[in-house]
N, CA and C atoms as a LAMMPS dump frame, in Angstrom:
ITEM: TIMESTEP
0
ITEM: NUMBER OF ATOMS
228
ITEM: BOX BOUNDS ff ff ff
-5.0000000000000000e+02 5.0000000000000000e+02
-5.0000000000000000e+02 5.0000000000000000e+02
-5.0000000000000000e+02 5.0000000000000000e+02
ITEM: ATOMS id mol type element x y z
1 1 1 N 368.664 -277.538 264.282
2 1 2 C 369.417 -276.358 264.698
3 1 3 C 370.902 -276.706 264.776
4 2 1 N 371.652 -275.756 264.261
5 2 2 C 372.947 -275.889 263.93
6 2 3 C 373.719 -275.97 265.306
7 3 1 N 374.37 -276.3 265.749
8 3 2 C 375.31 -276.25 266.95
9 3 3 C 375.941 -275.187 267.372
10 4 1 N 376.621 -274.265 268.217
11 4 2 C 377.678 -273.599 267.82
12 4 3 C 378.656 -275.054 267.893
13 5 1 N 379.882 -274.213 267.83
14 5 2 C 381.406 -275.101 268.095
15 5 3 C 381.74 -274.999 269.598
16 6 1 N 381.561 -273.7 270.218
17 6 2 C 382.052 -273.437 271.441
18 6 3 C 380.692 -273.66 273.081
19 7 1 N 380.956 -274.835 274.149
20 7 2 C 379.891 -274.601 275.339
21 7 3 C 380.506 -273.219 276.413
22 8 1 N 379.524 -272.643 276.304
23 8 2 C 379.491 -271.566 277.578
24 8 3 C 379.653 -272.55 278.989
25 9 1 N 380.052 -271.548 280.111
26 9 2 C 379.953 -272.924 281.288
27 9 3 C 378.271 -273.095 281.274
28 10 1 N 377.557 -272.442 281.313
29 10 2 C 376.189 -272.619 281.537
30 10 3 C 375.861 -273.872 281.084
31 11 1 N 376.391 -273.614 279.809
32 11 2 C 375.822 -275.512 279.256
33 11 3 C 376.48 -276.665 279.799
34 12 1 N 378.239 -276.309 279.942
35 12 2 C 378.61 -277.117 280.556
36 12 3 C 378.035 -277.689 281.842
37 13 1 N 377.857 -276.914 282.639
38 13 2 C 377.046 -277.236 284.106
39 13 3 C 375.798 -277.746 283.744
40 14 1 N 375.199 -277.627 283.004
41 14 2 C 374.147 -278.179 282.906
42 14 3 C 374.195 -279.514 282.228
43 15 1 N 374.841 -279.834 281.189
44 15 2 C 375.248 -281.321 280.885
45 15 3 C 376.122 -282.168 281.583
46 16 1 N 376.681 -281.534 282.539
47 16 2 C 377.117 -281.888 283.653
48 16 3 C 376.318 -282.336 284.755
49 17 1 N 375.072 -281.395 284.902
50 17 2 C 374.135 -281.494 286.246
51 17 3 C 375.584 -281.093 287.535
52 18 1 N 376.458 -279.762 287.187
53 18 2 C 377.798 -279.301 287.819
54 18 3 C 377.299 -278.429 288.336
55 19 1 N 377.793 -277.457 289.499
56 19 2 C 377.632 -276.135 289.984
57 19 3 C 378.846 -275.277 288.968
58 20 1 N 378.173 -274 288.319
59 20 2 C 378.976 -272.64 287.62
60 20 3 C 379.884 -272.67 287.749
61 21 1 N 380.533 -272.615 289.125
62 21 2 C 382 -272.523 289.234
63 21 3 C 382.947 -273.729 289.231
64 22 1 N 381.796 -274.98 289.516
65 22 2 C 382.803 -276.303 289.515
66 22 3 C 383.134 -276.531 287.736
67 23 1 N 382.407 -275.982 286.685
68 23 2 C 382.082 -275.911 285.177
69 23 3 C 383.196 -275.198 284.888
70 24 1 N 383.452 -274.028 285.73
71 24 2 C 384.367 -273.181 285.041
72 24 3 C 385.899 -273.78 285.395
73 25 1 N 386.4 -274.614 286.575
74 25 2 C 387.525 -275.469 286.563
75 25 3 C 387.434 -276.297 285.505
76 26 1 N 386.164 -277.658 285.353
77 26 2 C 386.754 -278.332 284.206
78 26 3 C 386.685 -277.623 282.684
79 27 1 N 385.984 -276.667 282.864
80 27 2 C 386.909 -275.536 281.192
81 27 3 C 388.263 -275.701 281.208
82 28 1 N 388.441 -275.055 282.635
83 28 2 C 390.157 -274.184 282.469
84 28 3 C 391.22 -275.499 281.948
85 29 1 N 390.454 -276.559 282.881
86 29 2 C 391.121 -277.565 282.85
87 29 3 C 391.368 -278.697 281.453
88 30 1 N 390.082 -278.389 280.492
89 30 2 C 389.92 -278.965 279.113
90 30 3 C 390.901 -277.628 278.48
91 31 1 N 390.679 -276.597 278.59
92 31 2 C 391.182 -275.998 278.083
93 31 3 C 393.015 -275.707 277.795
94 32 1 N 393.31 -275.784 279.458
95 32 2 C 394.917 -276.248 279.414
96 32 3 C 395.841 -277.453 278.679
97 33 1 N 394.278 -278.331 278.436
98 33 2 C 395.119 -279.926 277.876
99 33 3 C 395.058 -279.194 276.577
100 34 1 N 393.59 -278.622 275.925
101 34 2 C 394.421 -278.243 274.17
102 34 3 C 395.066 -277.138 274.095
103 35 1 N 395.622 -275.625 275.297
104 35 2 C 396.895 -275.357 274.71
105 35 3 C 397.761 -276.649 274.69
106 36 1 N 398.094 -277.486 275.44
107 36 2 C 399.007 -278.429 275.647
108 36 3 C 399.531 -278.799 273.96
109 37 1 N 398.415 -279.247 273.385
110 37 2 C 398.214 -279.639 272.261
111 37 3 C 398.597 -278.858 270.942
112 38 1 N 398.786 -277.638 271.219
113 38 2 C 398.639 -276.559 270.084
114 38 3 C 397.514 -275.706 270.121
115 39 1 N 396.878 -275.942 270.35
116 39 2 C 394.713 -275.354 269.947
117 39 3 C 395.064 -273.883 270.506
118 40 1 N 394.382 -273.464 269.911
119 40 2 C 394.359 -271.864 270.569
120 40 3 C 392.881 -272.05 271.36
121 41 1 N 392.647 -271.307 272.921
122 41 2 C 391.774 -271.553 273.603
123 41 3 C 391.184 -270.054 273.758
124 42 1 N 389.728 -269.894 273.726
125 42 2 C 389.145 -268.766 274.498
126 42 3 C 388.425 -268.952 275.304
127 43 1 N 388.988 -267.81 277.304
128 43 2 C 388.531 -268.289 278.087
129 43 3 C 387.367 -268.123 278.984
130 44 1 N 386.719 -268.901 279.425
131 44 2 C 385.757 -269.39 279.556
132 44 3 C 384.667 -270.064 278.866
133 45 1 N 384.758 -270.359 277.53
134 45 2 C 384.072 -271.57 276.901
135 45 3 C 385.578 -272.709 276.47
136 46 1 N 384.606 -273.661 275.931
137 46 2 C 385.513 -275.014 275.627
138 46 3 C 385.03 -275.38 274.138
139 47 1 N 386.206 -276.087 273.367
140 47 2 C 385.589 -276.443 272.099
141 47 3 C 384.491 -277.569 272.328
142 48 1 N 383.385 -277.945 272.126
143 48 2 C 382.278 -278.287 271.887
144 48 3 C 382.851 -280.333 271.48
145 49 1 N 383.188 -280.327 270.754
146 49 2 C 384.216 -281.958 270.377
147 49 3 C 384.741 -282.359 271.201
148 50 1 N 385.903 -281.649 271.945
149 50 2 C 386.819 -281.859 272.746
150 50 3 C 385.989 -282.284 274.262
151 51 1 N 385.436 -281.381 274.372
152 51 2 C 384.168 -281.81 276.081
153 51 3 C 383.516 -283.14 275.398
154 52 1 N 382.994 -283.034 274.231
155 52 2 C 382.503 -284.87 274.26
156 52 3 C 383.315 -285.585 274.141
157 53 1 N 384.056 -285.576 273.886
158 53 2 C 385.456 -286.551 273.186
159 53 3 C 386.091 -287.033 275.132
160 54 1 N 386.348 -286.237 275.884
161 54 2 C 387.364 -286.475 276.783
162 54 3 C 385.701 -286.839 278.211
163 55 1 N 385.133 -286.464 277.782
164 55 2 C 383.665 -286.445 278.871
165 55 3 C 382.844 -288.327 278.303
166 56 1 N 382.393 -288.292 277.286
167 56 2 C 381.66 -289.457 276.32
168 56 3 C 383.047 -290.527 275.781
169 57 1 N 384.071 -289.881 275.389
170 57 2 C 384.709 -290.767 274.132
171 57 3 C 384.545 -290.632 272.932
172 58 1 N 384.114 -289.732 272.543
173 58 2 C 383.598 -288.891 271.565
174 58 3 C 382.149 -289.183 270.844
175 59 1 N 381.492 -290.444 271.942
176 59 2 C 380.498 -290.967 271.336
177 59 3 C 378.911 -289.757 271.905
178 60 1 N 377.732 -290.169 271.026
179 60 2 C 376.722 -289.201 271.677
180 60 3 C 376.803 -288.128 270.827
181 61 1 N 377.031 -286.635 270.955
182 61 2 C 376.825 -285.742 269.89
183 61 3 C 377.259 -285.712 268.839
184 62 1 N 378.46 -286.265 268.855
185 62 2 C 380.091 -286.041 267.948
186 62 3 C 379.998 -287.429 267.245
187 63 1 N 379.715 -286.888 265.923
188 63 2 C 379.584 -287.898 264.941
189 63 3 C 380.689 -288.031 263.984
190 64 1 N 382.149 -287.876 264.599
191 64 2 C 383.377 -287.571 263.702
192 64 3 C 384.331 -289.103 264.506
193 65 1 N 385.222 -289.206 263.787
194 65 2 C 385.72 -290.184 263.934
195 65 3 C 387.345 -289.823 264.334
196 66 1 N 388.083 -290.226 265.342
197 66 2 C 388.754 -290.272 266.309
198 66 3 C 389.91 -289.336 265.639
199 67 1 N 390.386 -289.533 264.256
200 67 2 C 391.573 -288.703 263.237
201 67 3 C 390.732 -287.287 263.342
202 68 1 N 389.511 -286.988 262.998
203 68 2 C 389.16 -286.137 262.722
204 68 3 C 389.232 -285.037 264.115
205 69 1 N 388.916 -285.95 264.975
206 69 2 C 388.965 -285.331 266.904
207 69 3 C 390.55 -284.675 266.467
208 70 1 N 391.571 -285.568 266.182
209 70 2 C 392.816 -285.18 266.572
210 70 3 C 393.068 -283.774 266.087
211 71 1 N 392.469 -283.28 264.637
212 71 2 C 393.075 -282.554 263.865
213 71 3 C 392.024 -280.827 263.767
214 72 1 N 390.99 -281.624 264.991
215 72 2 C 390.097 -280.664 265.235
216 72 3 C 390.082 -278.947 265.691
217 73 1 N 391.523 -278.821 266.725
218 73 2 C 391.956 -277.679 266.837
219 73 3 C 392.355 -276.771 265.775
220 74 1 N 392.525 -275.338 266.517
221 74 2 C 392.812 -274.416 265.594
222 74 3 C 394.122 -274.407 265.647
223 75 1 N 395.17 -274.418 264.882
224 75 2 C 396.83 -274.379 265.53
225 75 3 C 396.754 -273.269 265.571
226 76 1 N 398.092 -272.576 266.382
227 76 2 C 398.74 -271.398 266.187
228 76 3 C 399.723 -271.352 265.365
């Protein structure tokens, strides 16, 4: 089964083992570092790479290699 790209908090909290609302800070909060970055963000999910990448190290789901993490956003 294909992935989406984007975790709802639901999943987040749950790969977390987080409470809903503690899920929905570290969104806002993944989410503020890639506007930081350029990325265009929609809110309340997180890009899917970026939560393994800054959560794992990008190791575990994310089978891309560290250039590819960088260039992963959408610019504006």
């Amino acid at each position: 089964m294909e992935k989406k790209m984007f975790m709802r908090v639901d999943e987040v909290a749950e790969v977390l083992d987080v409470s809903v609302p503690y899920a929905y800070n570290l969104i806002r909060q993944l989410n503020k570092e890639l506007k930081e970055r350029g990325c265009m963000v929609i809110a309340g999910r997180v890009d899917r790479q970026y939560f393994y990448e800054r959560f794992y190290g990008g190791t575990g789901q994310i089978n891309e290699t560290k250039e590819e993490n960088k260039n992963a956003c959408i610019q504006r």
